[in-house]
C-alpha positions as CSV (number, residue, x, y, z in Angstrom):
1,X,0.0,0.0,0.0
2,X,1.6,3.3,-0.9
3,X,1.7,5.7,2.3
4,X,2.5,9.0,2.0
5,X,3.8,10.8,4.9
6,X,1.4,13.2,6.3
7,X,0.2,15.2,9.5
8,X,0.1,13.6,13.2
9,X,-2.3,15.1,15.7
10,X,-2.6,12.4,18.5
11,X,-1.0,14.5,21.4
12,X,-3.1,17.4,20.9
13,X,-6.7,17.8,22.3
14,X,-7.7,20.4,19.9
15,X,-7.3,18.0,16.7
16,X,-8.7,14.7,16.0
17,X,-6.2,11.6,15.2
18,X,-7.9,9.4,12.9
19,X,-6.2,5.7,12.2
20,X,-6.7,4.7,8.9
21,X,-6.6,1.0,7.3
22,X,-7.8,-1.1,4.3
23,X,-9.5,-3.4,7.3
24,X,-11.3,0.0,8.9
25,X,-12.4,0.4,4.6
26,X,-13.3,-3.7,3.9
27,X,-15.6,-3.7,7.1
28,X,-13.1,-4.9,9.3
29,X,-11.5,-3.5,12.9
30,X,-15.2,-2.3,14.3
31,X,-13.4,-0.3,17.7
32,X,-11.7,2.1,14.8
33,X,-14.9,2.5,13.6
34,X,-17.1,3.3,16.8
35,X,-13.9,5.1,18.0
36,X,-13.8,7.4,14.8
37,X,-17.7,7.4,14.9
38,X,-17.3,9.5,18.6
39,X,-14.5,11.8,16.9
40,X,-17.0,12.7,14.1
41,X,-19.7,13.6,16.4
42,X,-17.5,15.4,18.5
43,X,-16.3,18.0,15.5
44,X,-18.4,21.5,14.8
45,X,-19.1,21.7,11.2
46,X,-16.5,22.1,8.6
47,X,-15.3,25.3,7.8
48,X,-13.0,23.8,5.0
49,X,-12.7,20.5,3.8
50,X,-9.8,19.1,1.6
51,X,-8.9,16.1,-0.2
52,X,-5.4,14.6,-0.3
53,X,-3.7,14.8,-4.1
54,X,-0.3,14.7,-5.5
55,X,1.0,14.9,-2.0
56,X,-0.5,17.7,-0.6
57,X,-4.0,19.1,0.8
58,X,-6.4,20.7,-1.4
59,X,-8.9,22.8,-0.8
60,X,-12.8,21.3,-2.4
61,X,-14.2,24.0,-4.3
62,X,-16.8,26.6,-2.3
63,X,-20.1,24.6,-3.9
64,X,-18.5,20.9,-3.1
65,X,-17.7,22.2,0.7
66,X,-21.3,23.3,1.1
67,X,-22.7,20.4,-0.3
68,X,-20.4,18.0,2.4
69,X,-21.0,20.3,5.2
70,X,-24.8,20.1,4.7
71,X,-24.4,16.9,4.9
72,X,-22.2,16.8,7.6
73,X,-24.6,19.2,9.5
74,X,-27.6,16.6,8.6
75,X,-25.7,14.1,10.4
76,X,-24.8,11.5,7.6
77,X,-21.5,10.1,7.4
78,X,-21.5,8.2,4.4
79,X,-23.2,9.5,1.3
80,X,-22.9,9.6,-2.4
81,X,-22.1,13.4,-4.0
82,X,-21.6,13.8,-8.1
83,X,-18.4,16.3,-8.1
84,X,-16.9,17.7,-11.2
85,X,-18.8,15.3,-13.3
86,X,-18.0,12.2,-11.2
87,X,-19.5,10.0,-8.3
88,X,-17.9,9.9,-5.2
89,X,-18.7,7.9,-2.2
90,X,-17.7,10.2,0.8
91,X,-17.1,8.4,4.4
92,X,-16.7,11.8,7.2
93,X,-15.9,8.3,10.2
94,X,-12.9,6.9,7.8
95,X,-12.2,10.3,6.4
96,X,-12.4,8.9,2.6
97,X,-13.3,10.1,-0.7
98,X,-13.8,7.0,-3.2
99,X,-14.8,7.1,-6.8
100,X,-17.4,4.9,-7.5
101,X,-16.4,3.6,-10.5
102,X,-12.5,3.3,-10.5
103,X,-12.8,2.2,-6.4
104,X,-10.1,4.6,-6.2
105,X,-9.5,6.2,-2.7
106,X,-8.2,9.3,-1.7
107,X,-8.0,11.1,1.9
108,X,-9.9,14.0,3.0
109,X,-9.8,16.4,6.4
110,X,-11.3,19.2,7.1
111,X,-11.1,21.8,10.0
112,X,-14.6,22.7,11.8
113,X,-16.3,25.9,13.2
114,X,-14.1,26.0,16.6
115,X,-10.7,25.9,14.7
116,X,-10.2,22.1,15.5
117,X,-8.6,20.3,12.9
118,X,-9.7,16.7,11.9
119,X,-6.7,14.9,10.2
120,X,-6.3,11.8,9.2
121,X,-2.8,9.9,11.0
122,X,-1.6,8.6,7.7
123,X,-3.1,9.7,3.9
124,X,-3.6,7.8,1.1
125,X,-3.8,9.0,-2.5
126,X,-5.4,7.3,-5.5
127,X,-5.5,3.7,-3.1
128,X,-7.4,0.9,-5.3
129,X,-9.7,-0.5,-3.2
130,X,-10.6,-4.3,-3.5
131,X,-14.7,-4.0,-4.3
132,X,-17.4,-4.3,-3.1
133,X,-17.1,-1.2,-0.7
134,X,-19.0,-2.1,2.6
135,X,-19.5,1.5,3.3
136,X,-23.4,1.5,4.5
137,X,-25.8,4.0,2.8
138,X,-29.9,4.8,2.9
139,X,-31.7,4.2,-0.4
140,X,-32.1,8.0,-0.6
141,X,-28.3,8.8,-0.8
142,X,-26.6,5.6,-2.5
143,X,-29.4,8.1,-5.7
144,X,-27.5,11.1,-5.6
145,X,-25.5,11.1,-7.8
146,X,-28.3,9.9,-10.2
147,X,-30.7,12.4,-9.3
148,X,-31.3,16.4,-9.9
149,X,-31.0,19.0,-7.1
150,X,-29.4,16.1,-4.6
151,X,-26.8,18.3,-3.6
152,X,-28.7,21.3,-1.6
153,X,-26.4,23.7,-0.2
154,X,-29.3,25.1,2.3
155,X,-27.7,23.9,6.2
156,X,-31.8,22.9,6.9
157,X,-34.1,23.8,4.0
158,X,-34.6,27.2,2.6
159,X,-35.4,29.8,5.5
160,X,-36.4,32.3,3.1
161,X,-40.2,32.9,1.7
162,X,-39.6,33.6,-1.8
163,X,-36.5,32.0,-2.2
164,X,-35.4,28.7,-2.8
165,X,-31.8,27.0,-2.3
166,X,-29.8,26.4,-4.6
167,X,-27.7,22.9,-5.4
168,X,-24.2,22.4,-6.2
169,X,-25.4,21.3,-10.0
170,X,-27.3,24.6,-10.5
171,X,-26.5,26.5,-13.2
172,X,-26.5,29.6,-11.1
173,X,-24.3,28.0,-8.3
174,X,-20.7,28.4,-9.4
175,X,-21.1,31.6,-11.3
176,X,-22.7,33.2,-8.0
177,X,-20.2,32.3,-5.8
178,X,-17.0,32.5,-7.6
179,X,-18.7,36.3,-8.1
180,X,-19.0,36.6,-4.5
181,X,-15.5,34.9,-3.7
182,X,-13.7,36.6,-6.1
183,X,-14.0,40.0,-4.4
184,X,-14.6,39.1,-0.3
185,X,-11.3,37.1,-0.4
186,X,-9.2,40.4,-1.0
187,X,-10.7,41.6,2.5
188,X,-11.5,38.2,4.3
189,X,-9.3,35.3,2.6
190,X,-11.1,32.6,5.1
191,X,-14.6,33.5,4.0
192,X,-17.0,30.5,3.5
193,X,-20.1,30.2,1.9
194,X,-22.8,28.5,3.7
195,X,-26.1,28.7,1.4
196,X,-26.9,30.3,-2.2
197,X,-30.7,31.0,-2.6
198,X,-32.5,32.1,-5.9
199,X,-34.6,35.0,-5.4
200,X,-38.3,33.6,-6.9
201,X,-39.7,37.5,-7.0
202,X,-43.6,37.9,-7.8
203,X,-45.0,38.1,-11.4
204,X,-46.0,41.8,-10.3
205,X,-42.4,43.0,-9.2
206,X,-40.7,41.4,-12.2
207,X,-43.2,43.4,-14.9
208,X,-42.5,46.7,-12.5
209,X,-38.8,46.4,-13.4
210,X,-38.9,45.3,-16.9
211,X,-41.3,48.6,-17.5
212,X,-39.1,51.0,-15.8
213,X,-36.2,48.9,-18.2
214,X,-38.0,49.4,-21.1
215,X,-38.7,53.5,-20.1
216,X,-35.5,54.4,-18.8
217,X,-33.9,52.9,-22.1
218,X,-36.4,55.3,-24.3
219,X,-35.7,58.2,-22.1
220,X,-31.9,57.2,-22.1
221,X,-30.7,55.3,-24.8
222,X,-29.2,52.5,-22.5
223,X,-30.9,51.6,-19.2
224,X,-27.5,51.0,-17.5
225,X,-28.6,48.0,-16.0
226,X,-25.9,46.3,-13.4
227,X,-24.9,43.7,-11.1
228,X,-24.7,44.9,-7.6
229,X,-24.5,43.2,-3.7
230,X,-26.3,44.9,-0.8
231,X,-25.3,43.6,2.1
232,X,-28.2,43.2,5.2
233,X,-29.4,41.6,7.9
234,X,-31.1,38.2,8.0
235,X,-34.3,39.9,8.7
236,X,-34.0,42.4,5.7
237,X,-33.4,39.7,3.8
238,X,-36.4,38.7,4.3
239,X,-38.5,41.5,4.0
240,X,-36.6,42.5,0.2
241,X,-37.6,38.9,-0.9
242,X,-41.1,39.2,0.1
243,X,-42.1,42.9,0.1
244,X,-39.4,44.9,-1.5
245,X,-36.5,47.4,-0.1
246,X,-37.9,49.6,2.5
247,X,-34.7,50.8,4.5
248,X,-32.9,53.5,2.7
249,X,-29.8,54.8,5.0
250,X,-27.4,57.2,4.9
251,X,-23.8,56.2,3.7
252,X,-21.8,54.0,6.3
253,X,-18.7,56.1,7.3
254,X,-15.9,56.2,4.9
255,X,-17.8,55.5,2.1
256,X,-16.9,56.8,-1.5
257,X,-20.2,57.5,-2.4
258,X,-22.8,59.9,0.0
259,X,-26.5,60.3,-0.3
260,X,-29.7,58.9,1.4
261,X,-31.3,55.4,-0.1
262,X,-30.0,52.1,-0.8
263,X,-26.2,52.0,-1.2
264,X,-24.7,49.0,-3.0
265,X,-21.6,47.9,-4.4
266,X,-20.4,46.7,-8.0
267,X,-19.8,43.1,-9.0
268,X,-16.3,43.0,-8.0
269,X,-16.2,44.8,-4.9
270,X,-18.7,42.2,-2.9
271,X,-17.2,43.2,0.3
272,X,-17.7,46.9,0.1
273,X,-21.4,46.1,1.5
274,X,-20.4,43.7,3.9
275,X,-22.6,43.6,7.3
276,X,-22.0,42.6,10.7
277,X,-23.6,39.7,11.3
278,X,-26.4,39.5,13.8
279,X,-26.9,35.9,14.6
280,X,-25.1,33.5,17.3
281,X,-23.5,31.4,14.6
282,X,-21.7,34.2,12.9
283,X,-23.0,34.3,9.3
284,X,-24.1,37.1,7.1
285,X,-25.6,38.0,4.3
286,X,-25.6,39.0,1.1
287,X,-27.9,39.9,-1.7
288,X,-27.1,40.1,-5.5
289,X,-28.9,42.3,-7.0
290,X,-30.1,44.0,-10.9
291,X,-29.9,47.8,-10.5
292,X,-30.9,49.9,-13.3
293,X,-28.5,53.2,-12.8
294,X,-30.0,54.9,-16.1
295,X,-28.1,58.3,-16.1
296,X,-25.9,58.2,-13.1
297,X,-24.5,61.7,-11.5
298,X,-20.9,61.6,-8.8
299,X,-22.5,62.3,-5.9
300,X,-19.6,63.4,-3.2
301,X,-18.7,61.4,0.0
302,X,-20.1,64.2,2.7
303,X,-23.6,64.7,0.2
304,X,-26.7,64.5,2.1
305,X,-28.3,64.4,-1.1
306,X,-32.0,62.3,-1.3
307,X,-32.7,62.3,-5.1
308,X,-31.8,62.9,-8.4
309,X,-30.1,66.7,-8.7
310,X,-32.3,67.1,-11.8
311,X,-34.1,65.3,-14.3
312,X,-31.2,64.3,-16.2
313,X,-30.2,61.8,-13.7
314,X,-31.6,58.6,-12.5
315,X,-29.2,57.1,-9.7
316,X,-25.5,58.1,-7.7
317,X,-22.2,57.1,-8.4
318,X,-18.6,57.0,-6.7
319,X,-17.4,57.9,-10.0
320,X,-19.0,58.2,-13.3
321,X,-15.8,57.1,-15.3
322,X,-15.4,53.7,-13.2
323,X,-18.0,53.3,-10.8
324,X,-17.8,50.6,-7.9
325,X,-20.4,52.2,-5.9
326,X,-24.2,52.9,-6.6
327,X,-27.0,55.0,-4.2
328,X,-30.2,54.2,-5.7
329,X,-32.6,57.3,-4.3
330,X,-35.9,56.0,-2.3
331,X,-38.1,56.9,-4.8
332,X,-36.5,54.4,-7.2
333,X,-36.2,51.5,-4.5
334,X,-38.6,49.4,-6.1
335,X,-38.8,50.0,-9.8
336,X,-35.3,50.6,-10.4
337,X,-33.6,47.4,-8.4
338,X,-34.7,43.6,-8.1
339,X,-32.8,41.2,-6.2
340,X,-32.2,38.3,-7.8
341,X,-30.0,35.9,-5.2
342,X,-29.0,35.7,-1.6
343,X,-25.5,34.2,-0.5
344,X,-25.1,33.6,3.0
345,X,-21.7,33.6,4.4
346,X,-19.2,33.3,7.3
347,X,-15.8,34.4,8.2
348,X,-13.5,32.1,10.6
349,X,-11.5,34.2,12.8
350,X,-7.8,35.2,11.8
351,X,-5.5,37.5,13.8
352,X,-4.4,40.4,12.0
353,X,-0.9,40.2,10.3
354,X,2.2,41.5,12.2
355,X,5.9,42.9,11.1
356,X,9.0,40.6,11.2
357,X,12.7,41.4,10.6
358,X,13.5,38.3,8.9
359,X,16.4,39.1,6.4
360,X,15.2,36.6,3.8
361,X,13.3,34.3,2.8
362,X,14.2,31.0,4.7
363,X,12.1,28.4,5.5
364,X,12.6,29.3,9.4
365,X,11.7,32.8,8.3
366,X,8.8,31.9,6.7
367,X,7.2,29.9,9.8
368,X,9.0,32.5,12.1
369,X,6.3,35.0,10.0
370,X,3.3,32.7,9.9
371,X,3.5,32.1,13.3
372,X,2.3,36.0,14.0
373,X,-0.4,35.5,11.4
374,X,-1.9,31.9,11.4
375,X,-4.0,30.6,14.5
376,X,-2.3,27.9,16.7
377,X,-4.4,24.8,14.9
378,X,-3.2,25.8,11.6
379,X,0.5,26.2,12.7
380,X,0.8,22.9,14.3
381,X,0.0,21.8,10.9
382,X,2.7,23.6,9.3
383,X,4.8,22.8,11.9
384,X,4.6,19.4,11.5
385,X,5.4,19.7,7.2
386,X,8.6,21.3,8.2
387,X,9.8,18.3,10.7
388,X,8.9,15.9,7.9
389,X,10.9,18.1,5.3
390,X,14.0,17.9,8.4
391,X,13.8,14.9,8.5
392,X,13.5,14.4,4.7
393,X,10.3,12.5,4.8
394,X,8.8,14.8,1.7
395,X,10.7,16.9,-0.8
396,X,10.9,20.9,-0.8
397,X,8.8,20.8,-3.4
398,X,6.2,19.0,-1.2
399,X,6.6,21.0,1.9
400,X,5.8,23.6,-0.6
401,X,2.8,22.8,-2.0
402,X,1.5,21.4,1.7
403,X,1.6,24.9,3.0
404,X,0.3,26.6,-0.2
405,X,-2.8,23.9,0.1
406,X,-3.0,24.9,4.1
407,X,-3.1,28.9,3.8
408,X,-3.8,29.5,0.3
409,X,-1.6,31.2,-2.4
410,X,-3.1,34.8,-1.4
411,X,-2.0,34.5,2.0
412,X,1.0,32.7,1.3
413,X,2.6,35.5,-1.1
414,X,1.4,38.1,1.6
415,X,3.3,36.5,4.2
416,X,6.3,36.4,1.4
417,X,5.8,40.4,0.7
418,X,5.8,40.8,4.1
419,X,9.3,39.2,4.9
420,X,11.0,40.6,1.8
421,X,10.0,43.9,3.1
422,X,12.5,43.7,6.0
């Protein structure tokens, strides 16, 4: 069986040390089973889950890790998931990934909610697995993969009237959140998605905007129509979904764009209208949204402004030339904006980076420098990639690609920046 080296957690009580076998796989060794059984209902939900490949741990993409933490969170721990065009049987108690129809095996881990994270003690990548696989499954999920919308990403059913969830197979899934992703990382790099919901807005609302489309391009030439997020509370939420926006504010401080009404951001700046969250668990929201900006006029930072200055204009703009920020007056709230997805969201805790005077870049420096940036969990992980590179258990080129797969390439060349700048 090939073994590749990998992380060891069993002396510390804030990961979980998971034994892995071909007996634990073929049915066999039943105390490792109830034993790893405990340790999965002992971990929060994931946060991130990754699978072992070429060596190293990769993160799933964001609609795959919602997809296995609903699951996770439904209490299942083995199921069947279509990923990428493929079936996988996933196993959370022996920590495997198998493809159903090479029997090939691969590891996976994930850390949870709490920071804890659940490791396997030894990975294995692309394992052949003698069949049949004696993982047990309920008639619902061994369908799955054969049936349409089996991956929900809603942690519970949809909690929104007017809104339904959307799966990992959706059409509008991936675009959505690599939209969302793409701009929130810059600010948060360890922000999750939890749920993407599909707006299903009345027959009455819909015809509303398409008129004031249809009149604004007469009156205008173009109706200017954009994407745009608007970040609110789980209880706004609600209300925009079922009644329409009813809250126009003045702009949050430091804003680029003044004005009293709905202030919003462009496609690529998602967490320009980030909110604090306002439940226990953490997560937030975030609608994506059609805005018809027509004629838009700068409206300055300090304005108090409340409508158009004149006729001529039909919304508000950071700057005219390039905007990335929108005001949309009150008395436009409803004909001139529809919201047409909500993605709900979290953001793990990180502590802020710190200086270092390391010379160069070494691999002491470098761990020297994460060390003032990562949380404990994580650095035990990296920790333990550098005593397996000491003790030349994996190649440099491995160690490399371990901590790019544990902290991300973002992070990684900010810690790099950071260093070099000494």
């Amino acid at each position: 069986m090939n073994h590749r080296p990998t992380s060891r957690f069993s002396d510390d009580r804030r990961c979980i040390a998971t034994p892995w076998s071909m007996a634990m796989l073929n049915g066999a060794g039943s105390g490792n089973l109830s034993r790893e059984f405990h340790d999965f209902k002992k971990s929060a939900a994931p946060m991130r889950i990754l699978f072992y490949r070429d060596g190293a741990w990769t993160d799933f993409s964001p609609a795959a890790t919602v997809a296995l933490r609903a699951r996770f969170v439904a209490g299942k721990t083995s199921f069947k998931l279509p990923i990428a065009g493929s079936c996988y049987l996933f196993d959370f108690r022996s920590m495997s990934q198998i493809d159903t129809e090479t029997n090939v095996a691969n590891s996976i881990a994930w850390v949870d909610a709490h920071g804890r994270c659940v490791f396997p003690t030894s990975a294995i990548e692309n394992q052949s697995l003698p069949p049949p696989i004696p993982l047990r499954e309920s008639p619902a999920e061994s369908a799955d993969c054969d049936s349409e919308g089996s991956t929900a990403t809603s942690l519970g059913g949809a909690r929104w009237n007017g809104a339904e969830a959307c799966s990992e197979g959706d059409k509008y899934f991936t675009p959505v959140a690599s939209w969302f992703l793409k701009g929130y990382r810059r600010y948060a790099p360890t922000v999750v998605i939890t749920a993407i919901h599909r707006c299903t807005i009345s027959a009455s609302r819909s015809k509303a905007f398409q008129l004031q489309e249809q009149m604004t391009k007469a009156a205008r030439g173009d109706a200017n129509i954009k994407a745009s997020w608007y970040g609110a509370s789980a209880e706004e939420v609600a209300a925009v979904v079922s009644h329409g926006f009813g809250k126009p504010a003045n702009a949050r401080p430091g804003s680029p764009v003044g004005g009293f009404g709905l202030h919003l951001s462009a496609l690529p700046f998602s967490h320009s209208s980030a909110v604090e969250a306002n439940s226990g668990d953490g997560e937030r929201h975030m609608l994506l949204c059609r805005v018809i900006l027509g004629r838009p006029e700068k409206v300055e930072t300090a304005s108090e402004q409340h409508h158009p200055s004149s006729d001529e204009f039909d919304s508000g703009v950071d700057d005219t030339a390039n905007p990335k920020h929108y005001v949309v007056w009150s008395t436009h709230m409803n004909t001139h904006i529809i919201p047409d997805f909500i993605v709900s969201y979290k953001i793990p805790h990180r502590p802020r980076p710190a200086a270092n005077s390391a010379p160069r870049l070494m691999f002491p420096h470098l761990l020297a420098e994460m060390r003032r940036i990562l949380p404990s969990w994580m650095m035990r992980i990296a920790e333990d990639f550098y005593k397996q590179l000491q003790e030349r258990k994996i190649s440099k080129e491995v160690f490399i690609r371990n901590i790019r797969g544990l902290v991300g390439d973002k992070l990684l060349v900010s810690i790099v920046k950071i260093i070099r700048s000494h």
